[in-house]
OpenMM code with the backbone's topology and positions (N, CA, C; nanometers):
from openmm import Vec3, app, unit

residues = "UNK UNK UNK UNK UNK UNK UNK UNK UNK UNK UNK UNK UNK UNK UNK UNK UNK UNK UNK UNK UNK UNK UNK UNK UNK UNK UNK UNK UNK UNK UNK UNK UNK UNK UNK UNK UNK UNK UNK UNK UNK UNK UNK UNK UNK UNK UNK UNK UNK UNK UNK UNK UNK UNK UNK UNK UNK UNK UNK UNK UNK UNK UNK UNK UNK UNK UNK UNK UNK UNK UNK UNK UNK UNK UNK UNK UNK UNK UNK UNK UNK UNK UNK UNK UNK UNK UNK UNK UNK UNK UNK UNK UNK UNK UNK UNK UNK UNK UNK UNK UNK UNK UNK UNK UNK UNK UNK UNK UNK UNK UNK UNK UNK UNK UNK UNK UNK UNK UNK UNK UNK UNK UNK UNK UNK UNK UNK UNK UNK UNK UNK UNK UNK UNK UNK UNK UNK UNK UNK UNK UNK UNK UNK UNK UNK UNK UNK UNK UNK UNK UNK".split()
positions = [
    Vec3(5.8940, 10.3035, 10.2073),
    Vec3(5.8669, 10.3623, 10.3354),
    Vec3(5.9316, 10.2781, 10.4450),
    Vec3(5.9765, 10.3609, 10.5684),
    Vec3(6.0522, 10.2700, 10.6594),
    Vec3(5.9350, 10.2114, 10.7248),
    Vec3(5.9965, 10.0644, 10.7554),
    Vec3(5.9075, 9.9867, 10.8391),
    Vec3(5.8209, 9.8933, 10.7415),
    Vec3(5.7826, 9.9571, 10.6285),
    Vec3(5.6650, 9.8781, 10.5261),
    Vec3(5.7209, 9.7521, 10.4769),
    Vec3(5.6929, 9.6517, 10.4892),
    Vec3(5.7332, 9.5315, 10.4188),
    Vec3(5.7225, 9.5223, 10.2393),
    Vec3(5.8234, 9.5180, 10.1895),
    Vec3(5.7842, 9.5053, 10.0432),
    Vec3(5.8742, 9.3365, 9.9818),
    Vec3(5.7811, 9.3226, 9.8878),
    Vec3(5.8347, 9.2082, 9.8123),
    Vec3(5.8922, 9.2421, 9.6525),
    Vec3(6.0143, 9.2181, 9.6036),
    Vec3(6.0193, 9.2166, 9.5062),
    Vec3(6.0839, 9.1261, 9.4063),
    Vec3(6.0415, 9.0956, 9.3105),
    Vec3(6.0730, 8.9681, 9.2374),
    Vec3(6.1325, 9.0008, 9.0953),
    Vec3(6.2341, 8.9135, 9.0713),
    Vec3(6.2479, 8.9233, 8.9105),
    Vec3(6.2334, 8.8872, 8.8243),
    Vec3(6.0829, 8.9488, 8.7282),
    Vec3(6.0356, 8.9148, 8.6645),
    Vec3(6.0888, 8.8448, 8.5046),
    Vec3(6.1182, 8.7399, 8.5380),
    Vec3(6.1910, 8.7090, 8.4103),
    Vec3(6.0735, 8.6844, 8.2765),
    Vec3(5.9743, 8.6939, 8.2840),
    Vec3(5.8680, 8.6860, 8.2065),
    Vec3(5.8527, 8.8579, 8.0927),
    Vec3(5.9167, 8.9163, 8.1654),
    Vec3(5.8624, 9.0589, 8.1271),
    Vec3(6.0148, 9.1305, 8.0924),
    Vec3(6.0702, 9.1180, 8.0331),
    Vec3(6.2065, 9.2135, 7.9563),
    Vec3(6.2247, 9.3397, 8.0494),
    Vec3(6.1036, 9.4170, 7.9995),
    Vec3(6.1296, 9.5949, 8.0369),
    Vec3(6.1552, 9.5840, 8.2575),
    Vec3(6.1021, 9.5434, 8.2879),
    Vec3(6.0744, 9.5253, 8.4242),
    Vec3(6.1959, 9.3987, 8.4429),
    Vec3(6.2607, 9.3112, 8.3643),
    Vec3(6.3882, 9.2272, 8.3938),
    Vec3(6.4979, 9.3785, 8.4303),
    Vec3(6.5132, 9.4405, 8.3135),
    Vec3(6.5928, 9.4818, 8.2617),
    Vec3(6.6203, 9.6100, 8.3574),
    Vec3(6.4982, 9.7045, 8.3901),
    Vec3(6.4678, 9.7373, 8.4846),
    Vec3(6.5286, 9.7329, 8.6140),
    Vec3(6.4713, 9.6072, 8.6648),
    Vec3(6.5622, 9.5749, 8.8117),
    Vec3(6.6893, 9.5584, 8.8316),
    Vec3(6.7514, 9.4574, 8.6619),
    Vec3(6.8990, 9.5140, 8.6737),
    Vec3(6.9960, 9.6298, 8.6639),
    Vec3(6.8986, 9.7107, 8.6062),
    Vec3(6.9924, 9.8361, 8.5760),
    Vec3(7.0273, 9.9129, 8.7709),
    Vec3(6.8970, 9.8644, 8.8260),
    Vec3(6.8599, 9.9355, 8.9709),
    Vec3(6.9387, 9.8371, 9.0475),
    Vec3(6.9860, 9.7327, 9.0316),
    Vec3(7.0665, 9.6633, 9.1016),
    Vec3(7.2310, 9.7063, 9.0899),
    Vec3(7.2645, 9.7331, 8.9834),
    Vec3(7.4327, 9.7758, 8.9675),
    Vec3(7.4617, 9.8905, 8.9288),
    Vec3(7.3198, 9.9553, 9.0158),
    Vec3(7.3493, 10.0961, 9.0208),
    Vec3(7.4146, 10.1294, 9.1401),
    Vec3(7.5448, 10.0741, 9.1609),
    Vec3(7.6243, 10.1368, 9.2995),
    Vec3(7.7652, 10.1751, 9.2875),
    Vec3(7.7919, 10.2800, 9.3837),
    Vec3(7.8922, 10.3799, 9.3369),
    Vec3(7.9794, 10.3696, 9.4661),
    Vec3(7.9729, 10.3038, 9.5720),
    Vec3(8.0501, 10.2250, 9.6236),
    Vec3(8.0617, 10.0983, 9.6896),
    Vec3(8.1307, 10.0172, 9.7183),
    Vec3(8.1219, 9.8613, 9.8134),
    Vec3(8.1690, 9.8920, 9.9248),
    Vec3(8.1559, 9.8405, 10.0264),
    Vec3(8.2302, 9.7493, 10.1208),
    Vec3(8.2314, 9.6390, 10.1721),
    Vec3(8.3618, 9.6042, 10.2184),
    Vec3(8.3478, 9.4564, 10.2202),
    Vec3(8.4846, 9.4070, 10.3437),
    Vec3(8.4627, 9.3091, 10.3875),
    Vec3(8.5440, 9.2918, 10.4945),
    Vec3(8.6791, 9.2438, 10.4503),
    Vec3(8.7905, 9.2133, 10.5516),
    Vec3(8.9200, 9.2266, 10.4783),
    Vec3(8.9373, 9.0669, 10.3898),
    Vec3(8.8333, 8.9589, 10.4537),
    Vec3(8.8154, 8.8175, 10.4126),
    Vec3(8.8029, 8.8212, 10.2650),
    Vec3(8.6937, 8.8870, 10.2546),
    Vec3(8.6585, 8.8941, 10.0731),
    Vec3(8.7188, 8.9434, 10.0099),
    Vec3(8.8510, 9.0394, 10.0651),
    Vec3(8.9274, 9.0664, 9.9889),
    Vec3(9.0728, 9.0251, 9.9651),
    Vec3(9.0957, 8.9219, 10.0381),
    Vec3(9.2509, 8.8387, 9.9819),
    Vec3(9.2599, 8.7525, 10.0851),
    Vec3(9.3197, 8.6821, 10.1148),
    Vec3(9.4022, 8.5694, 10.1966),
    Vec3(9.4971, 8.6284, 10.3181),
    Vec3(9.5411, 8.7622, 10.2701),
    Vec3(9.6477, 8.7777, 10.4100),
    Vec3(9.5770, 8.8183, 10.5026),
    Vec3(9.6573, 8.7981, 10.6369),
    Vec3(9.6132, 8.8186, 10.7740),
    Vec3(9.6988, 8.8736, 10.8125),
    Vec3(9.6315, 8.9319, 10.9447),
    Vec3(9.7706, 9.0228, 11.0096),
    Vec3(9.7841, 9.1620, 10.9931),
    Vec3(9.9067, 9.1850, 10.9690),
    Vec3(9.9832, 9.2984, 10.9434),
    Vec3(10.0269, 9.2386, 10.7916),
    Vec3(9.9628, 9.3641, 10.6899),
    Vec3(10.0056, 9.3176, 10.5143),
    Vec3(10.1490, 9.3236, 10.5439),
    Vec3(10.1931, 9.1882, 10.4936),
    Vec3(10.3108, 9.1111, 10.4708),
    Vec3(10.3709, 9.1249, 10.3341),
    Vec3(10.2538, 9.1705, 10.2192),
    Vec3(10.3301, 9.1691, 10.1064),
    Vec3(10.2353, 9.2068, 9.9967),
    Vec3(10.2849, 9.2219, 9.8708),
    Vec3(10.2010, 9.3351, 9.8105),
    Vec3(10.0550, 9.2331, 9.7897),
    Vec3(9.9483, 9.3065, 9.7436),
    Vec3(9.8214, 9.2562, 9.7774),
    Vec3(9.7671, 9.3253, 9.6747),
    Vec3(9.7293, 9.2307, 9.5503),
    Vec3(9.6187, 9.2572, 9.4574),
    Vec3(9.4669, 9.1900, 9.4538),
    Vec3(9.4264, 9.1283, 9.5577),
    Vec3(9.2737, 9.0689, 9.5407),
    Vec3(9.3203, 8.9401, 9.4646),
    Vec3(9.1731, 8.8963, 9.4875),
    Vec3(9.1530, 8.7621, 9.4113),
    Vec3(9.1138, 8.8033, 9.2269),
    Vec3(9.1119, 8.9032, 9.2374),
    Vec3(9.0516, 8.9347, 9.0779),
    Vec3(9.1251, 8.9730, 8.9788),
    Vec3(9.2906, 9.0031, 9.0271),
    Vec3(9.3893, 9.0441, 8.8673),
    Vec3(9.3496, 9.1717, 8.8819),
    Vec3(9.4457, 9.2120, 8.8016),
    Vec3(9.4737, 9.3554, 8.7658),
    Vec3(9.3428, 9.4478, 8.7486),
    Vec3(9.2434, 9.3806, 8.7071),
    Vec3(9.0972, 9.4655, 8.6896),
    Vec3(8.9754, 9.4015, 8.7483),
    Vec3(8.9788, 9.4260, 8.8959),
    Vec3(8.8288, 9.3789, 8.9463),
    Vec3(8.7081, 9.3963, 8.9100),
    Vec3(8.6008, 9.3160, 8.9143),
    Vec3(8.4632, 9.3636, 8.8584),
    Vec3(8.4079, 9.4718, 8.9306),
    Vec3(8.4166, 9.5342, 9.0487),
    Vec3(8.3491, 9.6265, 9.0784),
    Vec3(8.3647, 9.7861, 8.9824),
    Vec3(8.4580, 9.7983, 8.9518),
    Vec3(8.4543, 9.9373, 8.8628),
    Vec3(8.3831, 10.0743, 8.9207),
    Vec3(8.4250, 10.0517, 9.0488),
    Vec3(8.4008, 10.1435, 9.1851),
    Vec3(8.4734, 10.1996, 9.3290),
    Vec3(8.5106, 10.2592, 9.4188),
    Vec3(8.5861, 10.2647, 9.5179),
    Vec3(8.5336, 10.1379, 9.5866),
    Vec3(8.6218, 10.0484, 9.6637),
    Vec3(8.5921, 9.9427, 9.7502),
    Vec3(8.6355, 9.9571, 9.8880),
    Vec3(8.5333, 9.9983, 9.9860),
    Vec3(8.6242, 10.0243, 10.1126),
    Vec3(8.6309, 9.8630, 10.1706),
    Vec3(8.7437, 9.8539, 10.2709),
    Vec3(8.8217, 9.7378, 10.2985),
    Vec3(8.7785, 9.7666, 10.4382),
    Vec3(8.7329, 9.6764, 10.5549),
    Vec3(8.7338, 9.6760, 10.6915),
    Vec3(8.8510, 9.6112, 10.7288),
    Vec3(8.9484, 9.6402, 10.8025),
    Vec3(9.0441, 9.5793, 10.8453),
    Vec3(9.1048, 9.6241, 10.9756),
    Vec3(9.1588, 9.5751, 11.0653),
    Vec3(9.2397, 9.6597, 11.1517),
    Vec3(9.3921, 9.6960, 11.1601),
    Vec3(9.4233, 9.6958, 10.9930),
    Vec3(9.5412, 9.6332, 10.9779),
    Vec3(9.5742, 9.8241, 10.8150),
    Vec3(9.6304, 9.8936, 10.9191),
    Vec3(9.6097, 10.0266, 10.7779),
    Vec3(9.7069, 10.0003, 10.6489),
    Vec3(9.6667, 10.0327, 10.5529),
    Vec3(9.7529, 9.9981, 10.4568),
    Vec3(9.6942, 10.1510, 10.3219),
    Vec3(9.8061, 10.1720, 10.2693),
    Vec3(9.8016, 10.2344, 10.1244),
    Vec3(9.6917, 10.2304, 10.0073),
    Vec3(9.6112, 10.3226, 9.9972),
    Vec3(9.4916, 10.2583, 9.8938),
    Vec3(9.5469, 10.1724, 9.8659),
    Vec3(9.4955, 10.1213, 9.7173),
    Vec3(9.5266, 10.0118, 9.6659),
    Vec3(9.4813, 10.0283, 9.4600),
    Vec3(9.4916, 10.1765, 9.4086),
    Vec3(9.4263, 10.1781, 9.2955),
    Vec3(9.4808, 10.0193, 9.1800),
    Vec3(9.3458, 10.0052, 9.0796),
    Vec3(9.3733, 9.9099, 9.0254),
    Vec3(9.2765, 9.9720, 8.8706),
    Vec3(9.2764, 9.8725, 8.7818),
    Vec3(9.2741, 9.8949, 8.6445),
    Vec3(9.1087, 9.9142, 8.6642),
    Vec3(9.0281, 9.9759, 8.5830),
    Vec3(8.8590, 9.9809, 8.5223),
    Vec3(8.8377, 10.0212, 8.5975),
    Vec3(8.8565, 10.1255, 8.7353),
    Vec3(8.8293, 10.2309, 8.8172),
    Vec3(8.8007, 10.1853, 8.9531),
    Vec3(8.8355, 10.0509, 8.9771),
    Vec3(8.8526, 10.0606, 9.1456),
    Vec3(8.9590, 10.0729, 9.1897),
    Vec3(8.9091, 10.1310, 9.3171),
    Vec3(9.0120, 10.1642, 9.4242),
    Vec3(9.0167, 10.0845, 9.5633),
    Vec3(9.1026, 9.9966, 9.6076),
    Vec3(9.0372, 9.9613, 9.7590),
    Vec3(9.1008, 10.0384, 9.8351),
    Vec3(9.0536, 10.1288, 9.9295),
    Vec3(9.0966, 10.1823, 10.0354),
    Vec3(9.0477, 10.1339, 10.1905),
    Vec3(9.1603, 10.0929, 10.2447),
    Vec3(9.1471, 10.0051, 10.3805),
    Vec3(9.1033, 10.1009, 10.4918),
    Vec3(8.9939, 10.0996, 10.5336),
    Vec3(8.9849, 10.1492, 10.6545),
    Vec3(9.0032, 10.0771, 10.8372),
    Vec3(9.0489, 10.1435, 10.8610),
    Vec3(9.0237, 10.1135, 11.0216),
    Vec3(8.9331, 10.1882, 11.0990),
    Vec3(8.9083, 10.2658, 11.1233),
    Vec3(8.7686, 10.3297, 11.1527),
    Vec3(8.6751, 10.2170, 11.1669),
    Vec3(8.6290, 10.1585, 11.1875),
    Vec3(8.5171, 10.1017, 11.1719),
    Vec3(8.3675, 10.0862, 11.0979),
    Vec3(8.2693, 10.0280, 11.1252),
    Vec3(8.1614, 10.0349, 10.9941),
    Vec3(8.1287, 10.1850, 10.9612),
    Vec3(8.1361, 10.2112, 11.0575),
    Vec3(8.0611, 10.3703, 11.0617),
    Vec3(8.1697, 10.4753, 10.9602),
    Vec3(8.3172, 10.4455, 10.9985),
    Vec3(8.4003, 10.5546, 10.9353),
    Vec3(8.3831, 10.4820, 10.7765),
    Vec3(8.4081, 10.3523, 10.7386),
    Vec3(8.3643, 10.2661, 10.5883),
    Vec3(8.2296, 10.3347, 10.5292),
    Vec3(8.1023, 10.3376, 10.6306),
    Vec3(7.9918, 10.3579, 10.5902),
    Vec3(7.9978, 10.5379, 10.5032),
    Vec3(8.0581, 10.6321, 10.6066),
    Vec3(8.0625, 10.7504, 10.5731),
    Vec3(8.2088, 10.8106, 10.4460),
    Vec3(8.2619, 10.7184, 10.4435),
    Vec3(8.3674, 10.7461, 10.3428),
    Vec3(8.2808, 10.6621, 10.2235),
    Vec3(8.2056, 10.5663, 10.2245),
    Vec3(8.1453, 10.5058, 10.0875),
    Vec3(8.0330, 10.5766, 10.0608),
    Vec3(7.9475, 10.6479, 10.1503),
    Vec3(7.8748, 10.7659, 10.0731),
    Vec3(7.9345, 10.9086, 10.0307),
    Vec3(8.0300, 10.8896, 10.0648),
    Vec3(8.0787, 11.0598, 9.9981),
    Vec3(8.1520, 11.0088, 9.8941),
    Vec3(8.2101, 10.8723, 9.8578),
    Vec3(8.3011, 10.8106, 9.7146),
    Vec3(8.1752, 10.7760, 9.6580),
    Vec3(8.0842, 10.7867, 9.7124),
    Vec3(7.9503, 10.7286, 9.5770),
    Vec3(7.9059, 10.8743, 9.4894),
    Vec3(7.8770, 10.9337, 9.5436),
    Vec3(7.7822, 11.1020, 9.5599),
    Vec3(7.6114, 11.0390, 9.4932),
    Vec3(7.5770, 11.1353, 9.4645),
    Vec3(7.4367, 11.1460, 9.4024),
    Vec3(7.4004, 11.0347, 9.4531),
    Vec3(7.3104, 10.9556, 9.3384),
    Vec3(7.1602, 10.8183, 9.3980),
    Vec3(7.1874, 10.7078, 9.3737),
    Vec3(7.3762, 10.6791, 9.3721),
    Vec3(7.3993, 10.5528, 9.4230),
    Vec3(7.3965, 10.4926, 9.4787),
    Vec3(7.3706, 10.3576, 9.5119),
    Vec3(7.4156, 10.3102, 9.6290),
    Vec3(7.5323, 10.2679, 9.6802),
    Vec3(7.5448, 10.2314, 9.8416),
    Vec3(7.6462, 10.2038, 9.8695),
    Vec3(7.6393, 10.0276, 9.9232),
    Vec3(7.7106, 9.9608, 9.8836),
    Vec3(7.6760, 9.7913, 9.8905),
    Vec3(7.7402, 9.7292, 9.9869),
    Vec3(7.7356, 9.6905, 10.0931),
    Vec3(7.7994, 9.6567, 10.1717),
    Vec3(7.7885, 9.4932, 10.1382),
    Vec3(7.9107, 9.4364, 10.0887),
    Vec3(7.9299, 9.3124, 10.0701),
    Vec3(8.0023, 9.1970, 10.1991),
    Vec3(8.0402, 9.0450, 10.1196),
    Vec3(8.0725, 8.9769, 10.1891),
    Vec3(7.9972, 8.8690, 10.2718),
    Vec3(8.0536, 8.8195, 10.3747),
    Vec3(7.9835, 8.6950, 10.4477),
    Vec3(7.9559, 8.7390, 10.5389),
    Vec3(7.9412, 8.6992, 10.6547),
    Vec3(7.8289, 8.7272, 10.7829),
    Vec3(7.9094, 8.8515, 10.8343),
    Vec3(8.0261, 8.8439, 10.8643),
    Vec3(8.0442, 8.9734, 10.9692),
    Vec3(8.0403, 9.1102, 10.9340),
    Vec3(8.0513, 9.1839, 10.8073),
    Vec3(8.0247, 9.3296, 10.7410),
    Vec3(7.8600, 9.3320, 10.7474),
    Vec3(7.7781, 9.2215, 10.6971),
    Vec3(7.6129, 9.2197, 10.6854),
    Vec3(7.6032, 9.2462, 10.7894),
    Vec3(7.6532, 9.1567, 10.8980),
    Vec3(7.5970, 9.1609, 11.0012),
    Vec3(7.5810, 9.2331, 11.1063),
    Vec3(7.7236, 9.3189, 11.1237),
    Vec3(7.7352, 9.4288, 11.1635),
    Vec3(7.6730, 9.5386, 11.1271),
    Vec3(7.6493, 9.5467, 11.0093),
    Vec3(7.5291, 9.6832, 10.9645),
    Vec3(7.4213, 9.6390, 11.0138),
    Vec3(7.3565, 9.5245, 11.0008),
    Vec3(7.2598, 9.5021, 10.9768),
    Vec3(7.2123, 9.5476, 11.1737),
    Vec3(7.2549, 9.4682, 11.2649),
    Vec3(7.2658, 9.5093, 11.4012),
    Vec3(7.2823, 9.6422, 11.5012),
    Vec3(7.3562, 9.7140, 11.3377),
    Vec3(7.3867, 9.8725, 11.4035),
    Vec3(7.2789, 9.9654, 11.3423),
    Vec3(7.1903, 9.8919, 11.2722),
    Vec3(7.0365, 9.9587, 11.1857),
    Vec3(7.1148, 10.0504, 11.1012),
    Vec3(7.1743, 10.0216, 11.0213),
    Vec3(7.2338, 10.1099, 10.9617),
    Vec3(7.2024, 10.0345, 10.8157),
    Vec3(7.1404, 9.9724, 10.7670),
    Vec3(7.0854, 9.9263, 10.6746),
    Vec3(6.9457, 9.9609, 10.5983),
    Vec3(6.9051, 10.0546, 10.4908),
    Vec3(6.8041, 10.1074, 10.4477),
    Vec3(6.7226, 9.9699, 10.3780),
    Vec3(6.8196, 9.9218, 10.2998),
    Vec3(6.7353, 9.8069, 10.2328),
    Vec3(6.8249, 9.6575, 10.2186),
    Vec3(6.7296, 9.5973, 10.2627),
    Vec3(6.8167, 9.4319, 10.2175),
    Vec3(6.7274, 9.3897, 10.1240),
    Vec3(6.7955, 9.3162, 10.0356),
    Vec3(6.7890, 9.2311, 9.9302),
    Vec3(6.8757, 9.0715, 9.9535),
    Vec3(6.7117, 8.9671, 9.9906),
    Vec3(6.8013, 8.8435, 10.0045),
    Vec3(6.7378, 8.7873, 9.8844),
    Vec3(6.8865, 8.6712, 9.8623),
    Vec3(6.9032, 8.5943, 9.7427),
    Vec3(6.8785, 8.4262, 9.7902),
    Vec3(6.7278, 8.3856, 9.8192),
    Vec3(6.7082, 8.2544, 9.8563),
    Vec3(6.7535, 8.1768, 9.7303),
    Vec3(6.8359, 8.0728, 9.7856),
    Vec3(6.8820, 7.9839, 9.7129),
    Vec3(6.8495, 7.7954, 9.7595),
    Vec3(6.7911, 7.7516, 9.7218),
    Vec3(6.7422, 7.6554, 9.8119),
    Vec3(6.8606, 7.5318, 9.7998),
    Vec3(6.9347, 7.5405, 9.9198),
    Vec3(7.0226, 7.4495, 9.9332),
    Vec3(7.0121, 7.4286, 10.0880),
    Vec3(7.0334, 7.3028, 10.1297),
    Vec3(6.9956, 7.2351, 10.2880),
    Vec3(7.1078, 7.2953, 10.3901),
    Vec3(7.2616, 7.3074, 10.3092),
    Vec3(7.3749, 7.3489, 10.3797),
    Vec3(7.3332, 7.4876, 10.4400),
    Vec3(7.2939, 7.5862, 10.3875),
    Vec3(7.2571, 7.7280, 10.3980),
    Vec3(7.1677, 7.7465, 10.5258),
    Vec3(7.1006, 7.6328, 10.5551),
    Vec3(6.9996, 7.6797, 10.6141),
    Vec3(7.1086, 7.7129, 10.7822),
    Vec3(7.1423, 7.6184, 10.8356),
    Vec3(7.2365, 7.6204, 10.9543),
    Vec3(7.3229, 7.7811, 10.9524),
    Vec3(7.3668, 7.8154, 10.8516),
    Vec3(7.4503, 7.9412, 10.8168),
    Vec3(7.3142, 8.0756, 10.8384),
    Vec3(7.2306, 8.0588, 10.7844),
    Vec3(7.1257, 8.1298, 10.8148),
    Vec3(7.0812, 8.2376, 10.9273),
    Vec3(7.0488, 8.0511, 11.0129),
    Vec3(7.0658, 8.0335, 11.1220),
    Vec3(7.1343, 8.1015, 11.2485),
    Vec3(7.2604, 8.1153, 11.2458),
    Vec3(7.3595, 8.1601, 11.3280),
    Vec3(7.3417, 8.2591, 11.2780),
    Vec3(7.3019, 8.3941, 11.1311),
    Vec3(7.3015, 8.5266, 11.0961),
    Vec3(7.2020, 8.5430, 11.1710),
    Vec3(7.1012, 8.4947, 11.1772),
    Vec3(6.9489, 8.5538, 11.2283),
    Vec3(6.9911, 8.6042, 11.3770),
    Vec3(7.0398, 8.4711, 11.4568),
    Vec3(7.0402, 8.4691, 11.6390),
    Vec3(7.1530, 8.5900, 11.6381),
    Vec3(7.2397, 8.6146, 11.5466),
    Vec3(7.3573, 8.7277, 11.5885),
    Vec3(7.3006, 8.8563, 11.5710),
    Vec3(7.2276, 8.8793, 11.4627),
    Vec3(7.1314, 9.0339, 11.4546),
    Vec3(7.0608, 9.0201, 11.5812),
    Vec3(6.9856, 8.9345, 11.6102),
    Vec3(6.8689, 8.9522, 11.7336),
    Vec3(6.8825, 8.9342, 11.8782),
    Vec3(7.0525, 8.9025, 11.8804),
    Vec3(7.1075, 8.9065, 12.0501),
    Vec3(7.1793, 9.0306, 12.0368),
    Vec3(7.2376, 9.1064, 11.9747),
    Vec3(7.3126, 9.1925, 12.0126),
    Vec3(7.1943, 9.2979, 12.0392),
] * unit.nanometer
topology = app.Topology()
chain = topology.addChain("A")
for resn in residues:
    res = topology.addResidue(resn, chain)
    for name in ("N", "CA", "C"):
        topology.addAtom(name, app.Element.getBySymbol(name[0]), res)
């Protein structure tokens, strides 16, 4: 329900309910992700561009690309596709639910600026955070929290 606070944990004690949450976790039928997480070039693409992952990325899904920079899908081996948008979150958001269809989800990946931008434009149904207890993180945190809650 919107608004309801829920907690959920993974029960590593219990198989059916492990097994469970993972199947409901990589149940998604599209990504997005900003142009950072997806290679090294900047700019205007300078030259051909396969990802950090080789010929067959792990997603095995359409990957929309935020960039301001348009470029040529990008099909690759085990069924992804990255297609670069310029449009913005909103045109990414609505092209990764119509490449998902049915009761997939759509995953919006990456580091602070794709999260963060959904997350600010309420365009986010559910988050799932991954506390990891390390001291560096906390400062990084930090600066996500104050950027959702000033804009």
């Amino acid at each position: 329900m919107a608004g309801e606070r829920q907690t959920a944990r993974l029960d590593v004690r219990n198989p059916e309910r492990r097994q469970a949450e993972l199947d409901r976790l990589t149940m998604v039928g599209a990504f997005i992700m900003g142009r950072t997480c997806s290679g090294p070039v900047r700019g205007a693409w300078d030259r051909q561009w396969k990802g950090w992952w080789g010929d067959n990325p792990p997603y095995h899904a359409p990957v929309f690309v935020l960039t301001h920079h348009p470029r040529d899908p990008q099909p690759m081996d085990g069924g992804t596709t990255f297609h670069f948008v310029t449009g913005g979150i909103k045109s990414a958001l609505l092209q990764a639910r119509e490449a998902a269809g049915g009761p997939q989800r759509v995953d919006p990946r990456g580091r602070d600026s794709p999260s963060t931008q959904y997350l600010a434009a309420g365009l986010v149904d559910e988050l799932r955070l991954h506390i990891v207890p390390c001291s560096r993180s906390v400062p990084a945190l930090a600066v996500r929290r104050r950027a959702v809650t000033e804009s």
